[in-house]
C-alpha positions in Angstrom: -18.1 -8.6 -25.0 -16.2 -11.5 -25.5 -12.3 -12.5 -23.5 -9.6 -12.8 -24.8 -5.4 -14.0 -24.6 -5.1 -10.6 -23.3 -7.7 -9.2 -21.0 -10.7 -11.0 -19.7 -13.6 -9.6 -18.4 -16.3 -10.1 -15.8 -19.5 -8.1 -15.0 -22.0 -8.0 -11.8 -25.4 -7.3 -11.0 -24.4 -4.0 -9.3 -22.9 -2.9 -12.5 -20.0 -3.0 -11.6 -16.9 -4.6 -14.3 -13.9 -6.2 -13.5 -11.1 -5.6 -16.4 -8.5 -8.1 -15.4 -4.8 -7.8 -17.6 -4.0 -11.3 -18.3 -0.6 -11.6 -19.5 1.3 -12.8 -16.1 4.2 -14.8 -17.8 5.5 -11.0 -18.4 3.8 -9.4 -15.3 1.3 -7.7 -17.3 3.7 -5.5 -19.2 2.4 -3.0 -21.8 2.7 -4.4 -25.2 0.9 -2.9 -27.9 -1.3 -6.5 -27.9 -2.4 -5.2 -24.5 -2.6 -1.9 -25.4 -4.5 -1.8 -28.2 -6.9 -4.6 -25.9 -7.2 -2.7 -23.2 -7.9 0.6 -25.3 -11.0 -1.8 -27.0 -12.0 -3.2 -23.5 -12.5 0.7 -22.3 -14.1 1.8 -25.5 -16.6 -1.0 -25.1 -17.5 -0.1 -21.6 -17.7 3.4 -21.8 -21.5 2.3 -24.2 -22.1 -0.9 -21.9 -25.5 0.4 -20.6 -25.1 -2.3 -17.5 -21.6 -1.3 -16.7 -21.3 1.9 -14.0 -18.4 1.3 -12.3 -14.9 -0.4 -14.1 -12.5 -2.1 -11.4 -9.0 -2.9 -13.8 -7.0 -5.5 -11.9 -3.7 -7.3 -12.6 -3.5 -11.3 -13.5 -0.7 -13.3 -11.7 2.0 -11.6 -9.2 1.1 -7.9 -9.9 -0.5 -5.3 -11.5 2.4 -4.5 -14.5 5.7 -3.8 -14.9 5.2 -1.1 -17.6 5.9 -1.7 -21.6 7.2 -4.7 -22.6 11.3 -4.0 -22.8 11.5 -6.8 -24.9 9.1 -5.8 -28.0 10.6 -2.5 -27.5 14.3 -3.3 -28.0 13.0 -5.4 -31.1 11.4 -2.5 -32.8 13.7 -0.5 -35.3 13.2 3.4 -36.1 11.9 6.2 -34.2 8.4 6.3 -35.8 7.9 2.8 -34.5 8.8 3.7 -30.8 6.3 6.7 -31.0 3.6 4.6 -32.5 4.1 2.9 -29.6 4.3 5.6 -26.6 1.4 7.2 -28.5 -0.8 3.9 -28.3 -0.2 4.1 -24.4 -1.2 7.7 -24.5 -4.5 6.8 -26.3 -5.1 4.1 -23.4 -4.7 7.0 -20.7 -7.0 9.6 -22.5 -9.6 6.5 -23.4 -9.7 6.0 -19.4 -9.7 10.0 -18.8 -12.8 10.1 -21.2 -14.4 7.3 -20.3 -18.0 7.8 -18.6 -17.5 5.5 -16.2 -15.4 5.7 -13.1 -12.5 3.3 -13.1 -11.0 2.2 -10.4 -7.1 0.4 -10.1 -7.3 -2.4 -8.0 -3.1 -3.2 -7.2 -1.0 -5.9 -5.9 2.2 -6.5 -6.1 4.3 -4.0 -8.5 3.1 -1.4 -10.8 5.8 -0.2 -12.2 6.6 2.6 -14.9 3.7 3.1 -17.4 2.0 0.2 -14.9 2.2 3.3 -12.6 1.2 5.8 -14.9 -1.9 3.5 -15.7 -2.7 3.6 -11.5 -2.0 7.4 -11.6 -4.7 7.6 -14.6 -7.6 6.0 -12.8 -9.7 8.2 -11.6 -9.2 5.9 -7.9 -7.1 3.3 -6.6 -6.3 0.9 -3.8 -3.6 -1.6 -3.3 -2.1 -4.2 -1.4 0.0 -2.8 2.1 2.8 -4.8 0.0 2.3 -3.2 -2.9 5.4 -1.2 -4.2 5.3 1.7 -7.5 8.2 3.1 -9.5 8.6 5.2 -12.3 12.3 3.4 -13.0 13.1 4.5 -16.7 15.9 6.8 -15.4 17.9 3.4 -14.6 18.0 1.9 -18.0 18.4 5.3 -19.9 15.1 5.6 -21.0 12.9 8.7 -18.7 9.4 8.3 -17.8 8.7 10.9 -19.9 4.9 9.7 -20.6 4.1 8.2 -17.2 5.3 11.5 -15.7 2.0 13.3 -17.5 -0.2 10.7 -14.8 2.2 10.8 -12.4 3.0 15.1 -11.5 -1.0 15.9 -12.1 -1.3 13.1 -8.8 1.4 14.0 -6.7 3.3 16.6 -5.9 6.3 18.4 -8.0 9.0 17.4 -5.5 8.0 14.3 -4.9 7.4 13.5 -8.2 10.3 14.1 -9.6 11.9 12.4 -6.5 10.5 9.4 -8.2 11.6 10.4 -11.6 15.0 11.5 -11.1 16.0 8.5 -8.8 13.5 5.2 -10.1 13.6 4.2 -6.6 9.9 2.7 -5.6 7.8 4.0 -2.8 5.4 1.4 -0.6 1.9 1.6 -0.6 2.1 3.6 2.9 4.4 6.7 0.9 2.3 5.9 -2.0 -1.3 6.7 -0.2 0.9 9.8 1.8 1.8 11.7 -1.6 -1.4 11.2 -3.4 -0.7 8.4 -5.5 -3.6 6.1 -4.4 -6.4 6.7 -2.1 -5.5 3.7 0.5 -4.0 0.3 1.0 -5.1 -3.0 3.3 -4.2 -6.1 3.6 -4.3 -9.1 0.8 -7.7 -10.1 3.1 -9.1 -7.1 2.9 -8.4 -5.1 -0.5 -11.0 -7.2 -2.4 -14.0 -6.0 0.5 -13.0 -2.7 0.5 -12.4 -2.4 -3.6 -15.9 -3.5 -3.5 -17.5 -1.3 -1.3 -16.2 1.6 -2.7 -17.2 0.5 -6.1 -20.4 -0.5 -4.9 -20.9 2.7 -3.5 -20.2 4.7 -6.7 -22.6 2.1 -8.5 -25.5 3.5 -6.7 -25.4 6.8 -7.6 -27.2 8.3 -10.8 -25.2 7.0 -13.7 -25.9 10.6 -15.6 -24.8 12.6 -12.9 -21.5 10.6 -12.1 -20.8 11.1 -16.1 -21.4 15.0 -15.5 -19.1 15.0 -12.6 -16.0 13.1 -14.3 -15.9 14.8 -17.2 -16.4 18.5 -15.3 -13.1 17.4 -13.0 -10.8 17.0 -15.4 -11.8 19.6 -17.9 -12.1 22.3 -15.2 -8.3 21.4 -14.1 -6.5 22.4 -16.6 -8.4 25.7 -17.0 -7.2 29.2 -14.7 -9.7 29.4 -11.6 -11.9 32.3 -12.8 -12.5 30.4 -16.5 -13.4 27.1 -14.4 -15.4 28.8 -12.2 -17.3 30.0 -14.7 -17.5 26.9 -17.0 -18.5 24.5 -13.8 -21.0 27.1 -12.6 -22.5 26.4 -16.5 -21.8 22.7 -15.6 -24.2 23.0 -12.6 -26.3 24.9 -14.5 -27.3 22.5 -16.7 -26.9 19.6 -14.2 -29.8 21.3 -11.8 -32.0 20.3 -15.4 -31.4 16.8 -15.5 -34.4 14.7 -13.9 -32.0 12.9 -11.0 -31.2 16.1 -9.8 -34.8 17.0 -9.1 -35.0 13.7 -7.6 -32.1 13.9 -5.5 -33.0 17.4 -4.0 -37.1 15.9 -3.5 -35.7 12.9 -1.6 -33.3 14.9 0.5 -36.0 17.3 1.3 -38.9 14.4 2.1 -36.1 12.4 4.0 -36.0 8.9 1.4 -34.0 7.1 -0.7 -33.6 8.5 -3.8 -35.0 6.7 -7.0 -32.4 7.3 -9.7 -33.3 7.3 -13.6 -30.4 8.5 -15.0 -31.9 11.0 -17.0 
């Protein structure tokens, strides 16, 4: 997997991938070069056999400031503006579906679809500085995409508090409402990104990709049907070789010796 202008990338030992947008001169906005990079960069690590865990970072002064309002005033025609809205909808889905879990790592602003992309992780952590807006209502032009993400993380009310006013909320409201998972300081985030990513890394690769795909598909099913279709997700999950394994070394009191099978 090679860089490029767009998105560079950088792997560990602990399988663990950093996906870094690299496009600061316009704070990481959205633009369908991104897109369409980013959408590749996921693709590519959702077969990487070495990659477990993704961590998707911002280059420069932040995370993103959403789509590039720019490139979006120069395109002409409404099948051109949903080409593009539907590219960014691909990017979310590719991240929904990837295997691996992915987890936004933000500083500074991350604004519109730059929040919807930190609503679509499946975790995130920021900055204490760190600020997040869904701010289409002020230039006439609703989050209408970035509100999927955003009202299936947070609350109605408080979603559409965001929505209906494009006023941003700090890390601290962010964390409160269900938007990230926590917040530290500049000193601290890249420690504590780490351990939790490091901590995911050592589980069983085949049971993590059981458990990500079962959580999203069970939510948007009535509670009897996905009671029923995770009970048939356990099922099949008590066949798989790590979950023998897990059970024997819980039982004999030892460290577990994963094989992702």
């Amino acid at each position: 997997m090679k860089n490029n202008s767009y998105t560079l990338l950088q792997g560990s030992n602990s399988g663990i991938t950093r996906l870094k947008l690299n496009d600061p001169g316009t704070y990481n906005s959205l633009s369908t070069s991104m897109l369409k990079s980013l959408i590749s960069r996921f693709k590519e690590l959702d077969k990487d056999q070495k990659t477990r865990v993704i961590i998707i970072e911002g280059s420069g002064k932040g995370f993103s400031a959403g789509h590039n309002l720019k490139e979006i005033k120069s395109l002409k025609g409404k099948p051109k503006y949903k080409k593009l809205f539907e590219l960014c909808s691909e990017l979310m889905m590719v991240i929904i579906n990837c295997n691996k879990p992915v987890i936004a790592k933000v500083h500074g602003a991350a604004f519109a679809a730059g929040c919807q992309l930190v609503a679509t992780c499946d975790l995130a952590l920021s900055t204490d500085d760190a600020i997040f807006s869904t701010p289409g209502v002020n230039i006439g032009l609703f989050c209408s995409t970035p509100m999927v993400a955003l009202s299936r993380n947070v609350t109605r009310k408080k979603a559409m508090k965001m929505l209906l006013t494009g006023d941003p909320v700090s890390a601290k409201q962010a964390k409160d409402i269900g938007l990230i998972n926590d917040h530290f300081s500049h000193d601290h985030l890249e420690d504590e990104v780490l351990k939790l990513a490091e901590n995911i890394s050592s589980k069983s690769r085949k049971v993590v990709k059981i458990g990500k795909k079962a959580f999203y598909k069970q939510l948007e099913m009535p509670i009897d049907k996905a009671y029923k279709y995770t009970s048939q997700v356990m099922s099949e999950n008590m066949m798989a070789l790590d979950a023998r394994e897990g059970i024997s070394a819980f039982i004999e009191k030892r460290k577990p010796i994963w094989k992702d099978k």
